[in-house]
C-alpha positions in Angstrom: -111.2 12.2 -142.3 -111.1 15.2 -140.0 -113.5 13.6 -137.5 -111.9 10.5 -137.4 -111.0 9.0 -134.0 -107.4 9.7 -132.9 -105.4 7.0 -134.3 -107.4 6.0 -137.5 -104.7 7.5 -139.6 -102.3 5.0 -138.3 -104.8 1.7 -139.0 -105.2 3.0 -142.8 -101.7 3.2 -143.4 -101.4 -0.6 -142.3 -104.4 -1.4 -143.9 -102.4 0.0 -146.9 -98.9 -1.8 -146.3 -101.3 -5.2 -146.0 -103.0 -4.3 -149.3 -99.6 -3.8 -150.5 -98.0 -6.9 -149.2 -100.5 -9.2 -150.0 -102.5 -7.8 -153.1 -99.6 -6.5 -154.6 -97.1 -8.7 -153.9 -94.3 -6.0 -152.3 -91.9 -6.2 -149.4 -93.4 -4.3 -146.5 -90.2 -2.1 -146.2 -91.1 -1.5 -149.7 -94.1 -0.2 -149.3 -93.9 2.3 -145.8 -93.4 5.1 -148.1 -96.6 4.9 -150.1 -98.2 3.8 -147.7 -97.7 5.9 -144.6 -97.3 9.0 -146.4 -100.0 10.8 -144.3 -98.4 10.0 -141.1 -96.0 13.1 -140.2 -94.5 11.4 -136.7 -92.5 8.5 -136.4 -94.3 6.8 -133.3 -97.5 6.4 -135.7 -95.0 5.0 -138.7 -93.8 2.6 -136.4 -96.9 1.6 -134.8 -98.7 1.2 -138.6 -95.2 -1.1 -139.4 -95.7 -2.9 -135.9 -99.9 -3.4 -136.8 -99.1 -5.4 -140.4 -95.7 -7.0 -139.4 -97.6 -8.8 -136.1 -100.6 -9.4 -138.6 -98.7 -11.0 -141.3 -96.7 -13.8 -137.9 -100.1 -13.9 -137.7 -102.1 -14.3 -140.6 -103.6 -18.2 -140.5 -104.8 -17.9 -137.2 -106.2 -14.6 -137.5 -108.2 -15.8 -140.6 -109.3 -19.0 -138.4 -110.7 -17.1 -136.0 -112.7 -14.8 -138.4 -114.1 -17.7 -139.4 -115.6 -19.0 -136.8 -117.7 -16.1 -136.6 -119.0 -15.1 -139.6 -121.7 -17.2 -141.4 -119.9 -17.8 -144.6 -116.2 -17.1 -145.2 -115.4 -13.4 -146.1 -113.1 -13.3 -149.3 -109.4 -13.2 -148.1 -109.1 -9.8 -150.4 -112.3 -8.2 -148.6 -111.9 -4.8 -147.3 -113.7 -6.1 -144.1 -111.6 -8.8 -143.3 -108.5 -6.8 -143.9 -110.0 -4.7 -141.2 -110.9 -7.1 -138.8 -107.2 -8.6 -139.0 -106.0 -5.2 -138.1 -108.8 -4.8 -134.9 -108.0 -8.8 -134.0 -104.2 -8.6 -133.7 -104.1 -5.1 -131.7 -106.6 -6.8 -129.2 -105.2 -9.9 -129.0 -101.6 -9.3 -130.0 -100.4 -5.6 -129.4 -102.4 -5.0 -126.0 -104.5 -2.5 -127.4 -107.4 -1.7 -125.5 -110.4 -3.2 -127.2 -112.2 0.0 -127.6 -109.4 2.1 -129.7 -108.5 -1.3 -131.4 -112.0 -1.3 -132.9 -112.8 2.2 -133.0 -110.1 3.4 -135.1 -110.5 0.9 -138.0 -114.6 1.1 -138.5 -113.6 4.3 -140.0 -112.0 2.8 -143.1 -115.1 1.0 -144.2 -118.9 1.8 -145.1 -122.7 0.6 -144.4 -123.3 -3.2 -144.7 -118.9 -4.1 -143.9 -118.8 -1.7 -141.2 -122.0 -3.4 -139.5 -120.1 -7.0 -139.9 -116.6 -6.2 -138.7 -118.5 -4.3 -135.6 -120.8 -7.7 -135.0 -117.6 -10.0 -135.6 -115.4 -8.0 -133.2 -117.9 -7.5 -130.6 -119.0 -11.5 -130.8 -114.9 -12.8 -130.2 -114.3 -10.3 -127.9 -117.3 -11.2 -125.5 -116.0 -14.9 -126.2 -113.0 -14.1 -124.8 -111.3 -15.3 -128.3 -107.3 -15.7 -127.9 -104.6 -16.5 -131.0 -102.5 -19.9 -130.0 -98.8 -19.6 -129.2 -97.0 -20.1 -131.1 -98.6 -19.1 -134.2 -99.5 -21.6 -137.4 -97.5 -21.0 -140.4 -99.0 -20.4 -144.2 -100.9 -24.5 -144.9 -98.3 -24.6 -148.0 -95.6 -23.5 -146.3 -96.3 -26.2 -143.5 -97.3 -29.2 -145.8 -93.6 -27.5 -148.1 -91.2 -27.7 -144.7 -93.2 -31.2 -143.6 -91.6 -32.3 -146.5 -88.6 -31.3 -146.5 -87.4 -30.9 -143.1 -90.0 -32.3 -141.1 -92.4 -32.1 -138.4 -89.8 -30.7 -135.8 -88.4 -28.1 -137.9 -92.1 -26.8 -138.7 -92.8 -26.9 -134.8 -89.5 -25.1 -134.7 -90.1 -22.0 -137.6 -93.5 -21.5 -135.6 -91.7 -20.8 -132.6 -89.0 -18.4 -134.4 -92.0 -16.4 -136.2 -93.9 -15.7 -132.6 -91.5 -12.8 -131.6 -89.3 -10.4 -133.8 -85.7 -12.1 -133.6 -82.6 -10.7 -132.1 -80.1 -8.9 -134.2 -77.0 -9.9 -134.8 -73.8 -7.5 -135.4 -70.6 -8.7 -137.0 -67.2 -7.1 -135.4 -64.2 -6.0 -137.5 -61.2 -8.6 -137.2 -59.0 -8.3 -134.2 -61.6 -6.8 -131.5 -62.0 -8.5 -128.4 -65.4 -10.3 -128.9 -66.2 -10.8 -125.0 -65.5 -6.6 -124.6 -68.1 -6.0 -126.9 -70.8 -8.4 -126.0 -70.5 -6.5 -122.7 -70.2 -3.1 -124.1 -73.2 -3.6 -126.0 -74.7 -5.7 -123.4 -75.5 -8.8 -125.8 -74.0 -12.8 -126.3 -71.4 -14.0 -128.5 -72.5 -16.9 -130.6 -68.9 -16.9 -132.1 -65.5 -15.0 -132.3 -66.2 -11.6 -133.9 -70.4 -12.2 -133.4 -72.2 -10.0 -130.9 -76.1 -10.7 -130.6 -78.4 -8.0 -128.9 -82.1 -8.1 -128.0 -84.5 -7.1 -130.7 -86.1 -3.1 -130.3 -82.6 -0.9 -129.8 -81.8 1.9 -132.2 -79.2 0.8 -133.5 -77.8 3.8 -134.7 -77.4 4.5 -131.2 -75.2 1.6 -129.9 -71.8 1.9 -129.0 -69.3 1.6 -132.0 -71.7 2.5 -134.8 -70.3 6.2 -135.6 -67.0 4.1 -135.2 -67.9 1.9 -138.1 -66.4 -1.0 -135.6 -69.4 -3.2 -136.6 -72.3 -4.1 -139.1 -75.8 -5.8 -138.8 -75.9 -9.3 -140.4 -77.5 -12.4 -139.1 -74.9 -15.2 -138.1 -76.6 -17.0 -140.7 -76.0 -14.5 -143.5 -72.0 -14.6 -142.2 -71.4 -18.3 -142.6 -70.4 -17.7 -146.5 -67.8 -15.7 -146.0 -66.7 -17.2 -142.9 -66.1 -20.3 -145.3 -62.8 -18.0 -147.1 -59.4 -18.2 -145.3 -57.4 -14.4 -144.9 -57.5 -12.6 -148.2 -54.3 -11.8 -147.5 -54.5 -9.5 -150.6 -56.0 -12.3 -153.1 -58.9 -10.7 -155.4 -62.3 -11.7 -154.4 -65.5 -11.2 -156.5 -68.7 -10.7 -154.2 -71.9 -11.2 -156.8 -75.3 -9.7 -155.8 -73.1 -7.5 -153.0 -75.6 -5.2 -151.7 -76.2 -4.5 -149.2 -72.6 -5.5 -148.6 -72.3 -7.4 -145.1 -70.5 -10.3 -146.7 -68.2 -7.7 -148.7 -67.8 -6.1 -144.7 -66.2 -9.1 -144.1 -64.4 -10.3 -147.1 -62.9 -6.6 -147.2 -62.2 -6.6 -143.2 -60.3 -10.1 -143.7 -57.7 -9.0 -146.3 -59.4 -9.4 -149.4 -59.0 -7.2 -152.6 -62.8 -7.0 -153.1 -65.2 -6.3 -156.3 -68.6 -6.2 -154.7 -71.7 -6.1 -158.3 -75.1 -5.7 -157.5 -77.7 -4.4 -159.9 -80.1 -2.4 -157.6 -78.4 1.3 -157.3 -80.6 2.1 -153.8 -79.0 -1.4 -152.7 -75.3 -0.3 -154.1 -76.1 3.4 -152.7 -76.6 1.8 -149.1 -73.2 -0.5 -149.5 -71.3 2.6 -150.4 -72.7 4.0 -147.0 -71.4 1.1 -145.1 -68.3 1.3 -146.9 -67.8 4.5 -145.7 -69.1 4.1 -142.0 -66.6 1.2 -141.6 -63.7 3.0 -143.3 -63.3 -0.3 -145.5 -62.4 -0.4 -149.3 -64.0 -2.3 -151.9 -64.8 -1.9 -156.2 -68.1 -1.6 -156.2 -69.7 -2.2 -159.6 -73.3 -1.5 -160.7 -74.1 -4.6 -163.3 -75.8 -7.1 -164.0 -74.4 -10.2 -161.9 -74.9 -13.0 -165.2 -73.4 -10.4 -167.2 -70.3 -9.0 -165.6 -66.9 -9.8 -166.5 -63.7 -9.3 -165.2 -60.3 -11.3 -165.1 -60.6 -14.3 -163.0 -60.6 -13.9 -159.5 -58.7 -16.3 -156.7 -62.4 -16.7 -155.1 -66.2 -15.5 -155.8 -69.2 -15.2 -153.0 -72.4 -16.1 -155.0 -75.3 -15.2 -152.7 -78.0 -15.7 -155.3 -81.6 -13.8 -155.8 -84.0 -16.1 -154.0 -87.3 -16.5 -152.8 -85.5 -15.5 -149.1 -87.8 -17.5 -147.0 -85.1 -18.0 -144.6 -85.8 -14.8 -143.3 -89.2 -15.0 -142.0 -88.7 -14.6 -138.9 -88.0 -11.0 -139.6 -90.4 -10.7 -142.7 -93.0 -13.1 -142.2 -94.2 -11.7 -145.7 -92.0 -13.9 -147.7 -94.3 -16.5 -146.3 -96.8 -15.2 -148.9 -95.1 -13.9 -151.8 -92.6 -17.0 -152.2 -95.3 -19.1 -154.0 -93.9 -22.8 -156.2 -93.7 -20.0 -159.3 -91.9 -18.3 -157.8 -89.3 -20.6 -156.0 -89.4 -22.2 -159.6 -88.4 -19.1 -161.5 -86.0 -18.7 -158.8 -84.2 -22.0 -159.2 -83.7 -21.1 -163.2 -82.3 -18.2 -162.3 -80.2 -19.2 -159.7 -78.8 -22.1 -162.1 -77.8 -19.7 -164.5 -75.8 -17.6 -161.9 -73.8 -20.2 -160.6 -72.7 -21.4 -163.6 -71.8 -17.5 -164.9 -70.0 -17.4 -161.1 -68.1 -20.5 -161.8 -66.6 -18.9 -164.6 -64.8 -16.0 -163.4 -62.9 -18.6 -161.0 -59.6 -18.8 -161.5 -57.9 -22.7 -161.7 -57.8 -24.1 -158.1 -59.6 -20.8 -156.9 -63.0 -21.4 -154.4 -66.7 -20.8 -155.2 -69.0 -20.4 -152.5 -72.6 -20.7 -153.1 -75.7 -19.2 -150.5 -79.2 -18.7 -150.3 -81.4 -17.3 -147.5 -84.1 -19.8 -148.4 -85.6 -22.7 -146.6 -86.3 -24.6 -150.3 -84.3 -27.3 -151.2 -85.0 -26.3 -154.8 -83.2 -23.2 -154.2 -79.8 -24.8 -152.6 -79.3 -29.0 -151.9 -80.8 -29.0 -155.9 -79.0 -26.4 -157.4 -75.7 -27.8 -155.8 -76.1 -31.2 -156.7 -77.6 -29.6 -160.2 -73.9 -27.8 -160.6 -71.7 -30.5 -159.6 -73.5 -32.9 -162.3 -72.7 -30.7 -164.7 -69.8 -29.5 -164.2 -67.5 -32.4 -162.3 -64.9 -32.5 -164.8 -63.5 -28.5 -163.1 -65.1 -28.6 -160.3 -65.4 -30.4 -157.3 -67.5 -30.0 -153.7 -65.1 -28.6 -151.0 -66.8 -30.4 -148.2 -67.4 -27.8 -145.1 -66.5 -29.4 -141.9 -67.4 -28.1 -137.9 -64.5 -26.5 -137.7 -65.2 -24.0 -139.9 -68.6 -23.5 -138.2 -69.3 -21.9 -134.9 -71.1 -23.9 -132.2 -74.5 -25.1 -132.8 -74.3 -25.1 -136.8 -73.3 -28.9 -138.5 -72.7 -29.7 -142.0 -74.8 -32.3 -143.9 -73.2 -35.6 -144.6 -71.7 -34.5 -147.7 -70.2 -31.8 -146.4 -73.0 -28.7 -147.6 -74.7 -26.1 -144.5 -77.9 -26.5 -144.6 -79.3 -24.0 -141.4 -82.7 -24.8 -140.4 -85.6 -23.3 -138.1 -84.5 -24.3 -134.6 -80.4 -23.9 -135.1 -79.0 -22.2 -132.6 -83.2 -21.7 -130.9 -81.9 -21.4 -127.0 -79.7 -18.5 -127.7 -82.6 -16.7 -130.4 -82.3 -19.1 -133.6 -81.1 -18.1 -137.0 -81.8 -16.7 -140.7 -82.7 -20.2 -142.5 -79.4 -20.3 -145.2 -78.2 -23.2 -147.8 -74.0 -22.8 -147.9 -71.8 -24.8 -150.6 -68.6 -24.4 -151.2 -66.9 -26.0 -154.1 -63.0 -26.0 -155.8 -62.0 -25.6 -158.9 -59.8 -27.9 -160.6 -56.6 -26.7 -161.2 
């Protein structure tokens, strides 16, 4: 390994987090740790995370283009083709000079694959071989969306997955929104919204030691958005962490219990808690289980298969398979029936999934109301509660879909009901 070409260490560590993602089945931030474990300087952690994110927008078109020059198609879990993805997207992608990109990965294979990936890499580059813009999505996620949402919105998620997206900060009540977006030299998509260009360290902006604001997508702050001033009412955030929506609930006069099963994910509330000088009861517990007295509202953003958020993790695109949006819609069906139940009479439910599947939110919605219409009722959302650019659908649900909101950077895809119950 010690005569390995400067920069090999790097392309192993994202051959790992692709192994890792896609063999395995993890969430790439899961699996940095593991996986970059020999890298000692952050540069090369970030460039190995910056290889298998660009792969994974990537992915189908990279594999196309293998194809095309290789006699018969490699196996998609084939140490070689794993290799040639990483080689591909640096030269085609990352700006890599073709030399290093294909230097420092024929290291990580042996005899007969090393030959190949060489001979496939040499043969595209002299073809002057190029990826299309903007890139194709996973064939069943395309033929899934087609479906659903239609040709447009497809068109629409490949142009949101082409670039990393923007990020989106949500300010304490009361500041002056316009200050901020100039302070932090960003756009306002809505009162108390600030949106800065992707790549800034953000613990590094202005306000963050202050605790004056919080990441979250303008997608992800629509639920709470939906909830009038707390004005000291008790609120019950399920599945909290890692506690944007309890940010806001707590920031808007609510007397908050924020449950969430995952101790890192309640460890890292706690620390926005604290940063933002904001109180809530924070409870480690199972969300179907908990129990408590009845509370005047409760924010149900429910497990899911999260392919709303591909833009930033296009890896969803592969681990969100029909088992898995199946076993999510069981479980999701459970939870909003537990949630309804700690409502108090004439108290609000509000129910949200970052997920693009209609089996995940129009279905479990219209799955709830069925059986329960005798308490509860659909509280139709209406554009006034929305900012600009986001419409309910005709029955009065938010459904937010690749290319809402595309001219000013797009949005988290997100399904948003809210519902009453009877008093």
């Amino acid at each position: 390994m010690t005569d390995d070409p400067t920069g090999t260490p790097t392309r192993r560590a994202a051959l790992k987090l692709l192994d890792a993602v896609l063999r395995r089945g993890l969430p790439l931030e899961a699996a940095m740790d593991a996986a970059c474990g020999e890298l000692d300087r952050g540069d090369d952690r970030a460039f190995a995370h910056a290889i298998a994110a660009e792969t994974l927008r990537r992915l189908p078109d990279l594999d196309a283009l293998i194809d095309t020059a290789t006699e018969r198609p490699l196996p998609h879990d084939a140490k070689a083709r794993f290799a040639l993805r990483i080689a591909l997207v640096q030269a085609l992608a990352l700006n890599t000079p073709h030399h290093a990109a294909i230097t420092t990965v024929l290291p990580l294979l042996d005899g007969g694959p090393r030959k190949l990936v060489h001979g496939v890499f040499g043969t595209l580059m002299k073809q002057s071989a190029t990826l299309p813009d903007p890139p194709r999505l996973p064939e069943t996620v395309e033929k899934r969306w087609t479906a659903s949402w239609g040709k447009d919105a497809v068109e629409a998620a490949r142009r949101s997955i082409a670039a990393p997206p923007p990020v989106d900060l949500t300010l304490k009540p009361g500041l002056d929104t316009a200050l901020w977006a100039t302070r932090l030299d960003g756009i306002s998509l809505a009162p108390g919204h600030v949106r800065i260009p992707a790549g800034r360290r953000i613990v590094d902006l202005d306000g963050y030691d202050e605790g004056v604001w919080w990441v979250q997508d303008i997608a992800a702050s629509l639920p709470a958005r939906l909830l009038a001033s707390g004005e000291g009412r008790r609120a019950l955030d399920l599945c909290a962490a890692p506690g944007g929506k309890t940010m806001q609930l707590a920031a808007n006069g609510w007397a908050v219990t924020a449950v969430d099963l995952s101790e890192p994910r309640i460890e890292r509330l706690r620390e926005n808690l604290e940063r933002t000088v904001l109180t809530a009861d924070v409870v480690v517990h199972d969300a179907e289980s908990f129990t408590a007295p009845a509370f005047d509202a409760v924010l149900l953003d429910a497990p899911c298969s999260a392919t709303g958020i591909f833009r930033r993790h296009a890896e969803v695109l592969y681990r969100a398979t029909p088992r898995v949006i199946s076993d999510m819609h069981v479980l999701q069906s459970r939870l909003i029936d537990h949630a309804a139940s700690l409502v108090a009479p004439g108290g609000t439910l509000i129910y949200a999934v970052c997920s693009l599947e209609a089996d995940e939110g129009e279905q479990i919605a219209k799955g709830f109301v069925a059986r329960h219409n005798a308490d509860w009722a659909l509280d139709p959302i209406v554009a006034e509660d929305l900012p600009a650019g986001f419409a309910p659908d005709k029955v009065g649900r938010l459904r937010v879909r690749p290319g809402s909101v595309a001219e000013q950077g797009g949005a988290d895809g997100f399904f948003i009901a809210r519902f009453r119950r009877r008093s």
